[in-house]
N, C-alpha and C positions, 0 to 999 in steps of 0.2 A: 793227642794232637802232635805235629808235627813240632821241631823245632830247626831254629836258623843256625847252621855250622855253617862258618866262614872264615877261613885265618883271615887277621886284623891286622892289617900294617897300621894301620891309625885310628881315627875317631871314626874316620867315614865308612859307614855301611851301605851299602847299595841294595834297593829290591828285598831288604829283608823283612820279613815276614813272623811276626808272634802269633802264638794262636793262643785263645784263652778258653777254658774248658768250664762250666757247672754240671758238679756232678747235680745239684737238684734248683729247681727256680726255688724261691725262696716264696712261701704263700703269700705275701703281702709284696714281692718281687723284689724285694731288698737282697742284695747281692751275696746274698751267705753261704750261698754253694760254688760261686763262681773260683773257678783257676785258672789263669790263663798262663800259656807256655810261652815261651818264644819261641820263633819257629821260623825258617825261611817259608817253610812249609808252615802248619798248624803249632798247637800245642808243644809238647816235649820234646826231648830230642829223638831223632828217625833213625833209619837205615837210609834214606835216600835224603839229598841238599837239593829241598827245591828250585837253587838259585839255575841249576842249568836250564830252567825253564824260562828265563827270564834275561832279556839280551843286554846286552854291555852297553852301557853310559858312559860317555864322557866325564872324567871326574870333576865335582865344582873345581870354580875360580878359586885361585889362592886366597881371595878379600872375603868368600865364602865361610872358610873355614874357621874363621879366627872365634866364634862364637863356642862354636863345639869345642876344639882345640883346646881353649883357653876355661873352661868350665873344668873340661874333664882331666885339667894337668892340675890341679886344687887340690890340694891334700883334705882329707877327710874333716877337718875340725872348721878350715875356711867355708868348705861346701856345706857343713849346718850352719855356723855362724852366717852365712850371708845370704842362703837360697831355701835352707827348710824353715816353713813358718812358726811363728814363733808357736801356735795355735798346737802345732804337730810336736815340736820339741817339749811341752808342756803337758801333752794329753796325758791324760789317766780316766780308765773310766770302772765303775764298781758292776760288775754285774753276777745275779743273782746263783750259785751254785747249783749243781746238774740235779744232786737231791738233798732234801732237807736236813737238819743235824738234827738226829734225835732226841740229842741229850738240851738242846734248845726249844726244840720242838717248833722251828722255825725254819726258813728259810735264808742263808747265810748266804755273803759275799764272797765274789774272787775281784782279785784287782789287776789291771791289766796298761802296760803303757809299751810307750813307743821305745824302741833303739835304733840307731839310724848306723846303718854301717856300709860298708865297702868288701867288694869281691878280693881286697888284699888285707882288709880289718877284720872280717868276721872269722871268727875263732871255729875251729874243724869242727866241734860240737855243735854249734849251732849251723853251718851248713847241712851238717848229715840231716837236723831235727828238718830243716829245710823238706831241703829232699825228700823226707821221709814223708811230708806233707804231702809233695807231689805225687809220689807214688799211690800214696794212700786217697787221693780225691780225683788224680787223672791219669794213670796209667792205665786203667781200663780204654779208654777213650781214647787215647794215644791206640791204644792195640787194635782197637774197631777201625783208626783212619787209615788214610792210603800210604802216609807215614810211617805209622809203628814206633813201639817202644824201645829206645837204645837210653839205658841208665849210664852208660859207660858218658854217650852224648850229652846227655842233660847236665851229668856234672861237672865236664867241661865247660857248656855254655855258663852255668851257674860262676864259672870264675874268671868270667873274660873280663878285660883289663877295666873297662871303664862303668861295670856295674854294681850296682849300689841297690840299698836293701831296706827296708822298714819291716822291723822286727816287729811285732806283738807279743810281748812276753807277759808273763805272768808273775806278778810282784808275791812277796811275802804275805799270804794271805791273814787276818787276822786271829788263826788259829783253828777257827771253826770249822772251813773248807775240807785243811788238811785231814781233821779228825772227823772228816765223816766222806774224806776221796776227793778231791779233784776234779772240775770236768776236764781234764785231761790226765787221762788214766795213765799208772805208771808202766813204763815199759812199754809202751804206746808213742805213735812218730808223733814230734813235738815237743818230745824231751830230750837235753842235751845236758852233759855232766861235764863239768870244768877241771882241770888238773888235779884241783884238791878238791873234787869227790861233791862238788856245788852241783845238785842237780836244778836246771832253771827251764820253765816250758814257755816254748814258743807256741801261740795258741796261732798263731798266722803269721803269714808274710806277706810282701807287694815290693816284686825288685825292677827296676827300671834301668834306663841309661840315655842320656844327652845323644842325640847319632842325626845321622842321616837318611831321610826317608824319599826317595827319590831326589836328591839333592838337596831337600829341603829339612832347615834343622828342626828336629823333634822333640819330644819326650817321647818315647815310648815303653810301651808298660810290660816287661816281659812274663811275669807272673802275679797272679794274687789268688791264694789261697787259705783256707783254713778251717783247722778242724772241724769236726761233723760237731762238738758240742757248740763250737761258736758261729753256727751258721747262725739264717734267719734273725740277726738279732744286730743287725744296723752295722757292723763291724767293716763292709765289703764296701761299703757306700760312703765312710766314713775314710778309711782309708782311699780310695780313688780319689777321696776331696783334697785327701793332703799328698796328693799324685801331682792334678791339677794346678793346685796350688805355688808349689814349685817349679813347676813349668813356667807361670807366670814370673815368679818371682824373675826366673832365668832371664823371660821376656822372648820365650817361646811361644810360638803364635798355634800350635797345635799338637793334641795330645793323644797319641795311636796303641789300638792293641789288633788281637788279631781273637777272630771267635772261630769257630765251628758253625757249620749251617746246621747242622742236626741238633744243635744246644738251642732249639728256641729259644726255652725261659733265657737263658744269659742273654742272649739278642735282646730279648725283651726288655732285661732291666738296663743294658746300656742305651736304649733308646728311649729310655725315661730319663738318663743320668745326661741324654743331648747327645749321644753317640748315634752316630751315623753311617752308611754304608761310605768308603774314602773313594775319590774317584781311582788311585791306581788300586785297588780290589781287581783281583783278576777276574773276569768275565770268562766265560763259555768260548770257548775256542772249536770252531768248523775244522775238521782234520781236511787232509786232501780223498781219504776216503768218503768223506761225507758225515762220517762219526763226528758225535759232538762232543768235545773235552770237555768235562767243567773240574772245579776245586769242592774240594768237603771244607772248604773256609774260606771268610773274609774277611776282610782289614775295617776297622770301625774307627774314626778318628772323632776328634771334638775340637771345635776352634774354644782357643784359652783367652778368653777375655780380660779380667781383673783378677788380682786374689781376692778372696774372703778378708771381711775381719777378723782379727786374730786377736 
């Protein structure tokens, strides 16, 4: 997929565009293959900024602004204390290892929770494992759109000022996991190693930011991804809830990503999750030759009603 490159003088984004990518629908449509990129354009980062496609807006009203503004000038410990639910800050969930331990002759635990970071908190290692996600679940995809794959672009967009990140990592297993592999293999994207030689696996991500979406403020959801061992298995659906979530807490009234039209299944499970075609989705454009333009993607939003209980 394509992604959105745009120098940011401030919070406000105009017209930009994420695209989110599954590499597979999940059988039961649970979102375990989904990744979606940010994208002026689609998915990842391009060779081409789709914004010249797209005409110049008057910037909001200064009364406008104070919402996004004022969220995204939060230091990082304010914005979990006050906007990540409590529900999210607390998750942990056990799920069962890729194969059995033999020496148990059973079927053994990984443990997995939340880290919640910032595009100027998250430590080099754990962006690369990031990335390394990306590439590994939607680079393909990014290479087949009308976009194209720019790694160099992705991991700029990956650092723009006011984006934030929910880690899925992988806790200290109870022994058992380790001594019979990991479903996140070593040397495999997902793994990230700390100064002092602490190697820690991100089994997935979901990074967002506070912005503007046709003048109108948002959540939008620039990526979520993760590994092939922790597809299908509720992770994708779980995480977008504590997307949602926080958008409300914000008191954001709507919460956007961007898909691929060739991704059915993703289409699919976000239109079980309430997502929707947005009305500014680019449409099919008449050239003056008579040719029809269309897009390899569109913009899927959700109006954000309540949080969950937590």
């Amino acid at each position: 997929m394509a992604t959105r490159v745009t120098k940011r003088k401030s919070s406000r984004r105009r017209g930009s565009r994420r695209v989110l990518n599954a590499n597979k629908a999940a059988a039961n449509g649970d979102d375990d293959n989904l990744e979606f990129s940010a994208a002026v354009n689609p998915e990842d980062t391009n060779n081409r900024d789709h914004k010249s496609s797209i005409p110049d807006v008057p910037a909001p009203k200064q009364t406008q602004d104070k919402l996004v503004e004022r969220i995204n000038a939060l230091p990082l410990t304010e914005f979990i204390e006050h906007y990540i639910p409590q529900r999210a800050r607390d998750f942990t969930i056990s799920l069962p290892c890729a194969a059995s331990n033999a020496e148990t002759g059973g079927m053994d635990a990984e443990t997995y929770s939340l880290d919640i970071q910032s595009s100027s908190s998250i430590s080099k290692p754990d962006l690369e494992a990031c990335f390394s996600l990306i590439r590994l679940t939607s680079s393909d995809a990014y290479k087949r759109s009308s976009m194209g794959w720019s790694p160099a672009k992705k991991k700029r967009e990956m650092k723009l000022l006011d984006m934030r990140y929910l880690l899925l990592v992988r806790g200290d297993a109870n022994g058992q996991c380790a001594s019979a592999g990991s479903s996140l293999d070593a040397n495999k994207p997902g793994q990230s190693e700390d100064g002092n030689n602490n190697k820690r696996e991100i089994g997935g991500f979901l990074s967002f930011m506070v912005t503007y979406e046709d003048d109108i403020e948002v959540l939008y959801c620039y990526e979520i991804h993760l590994a092939p061992a922790l597809q299908n298995r509720g992770l994708g659906k779980l995480m977008l809830g504590f997307f949602e979530d926080t958008g409300c807490s914000i008191g954001l009234k709507k919460g956007m990503l961007t898909v691929y039209k060739a991704n059915e299944a993703a289409i699919r499970f976000y239109q079980r999750l309430g997502y929707e075609e947005d009305e500014y989705s680019p449409r099919p454009m008449k050239l003056r030759n008579g040719n029809v333009r269309d897009f390899d993607y569109m913009i899927l939003s959700k109006e954000l009603k309540e949080t969950r209980d937590v």
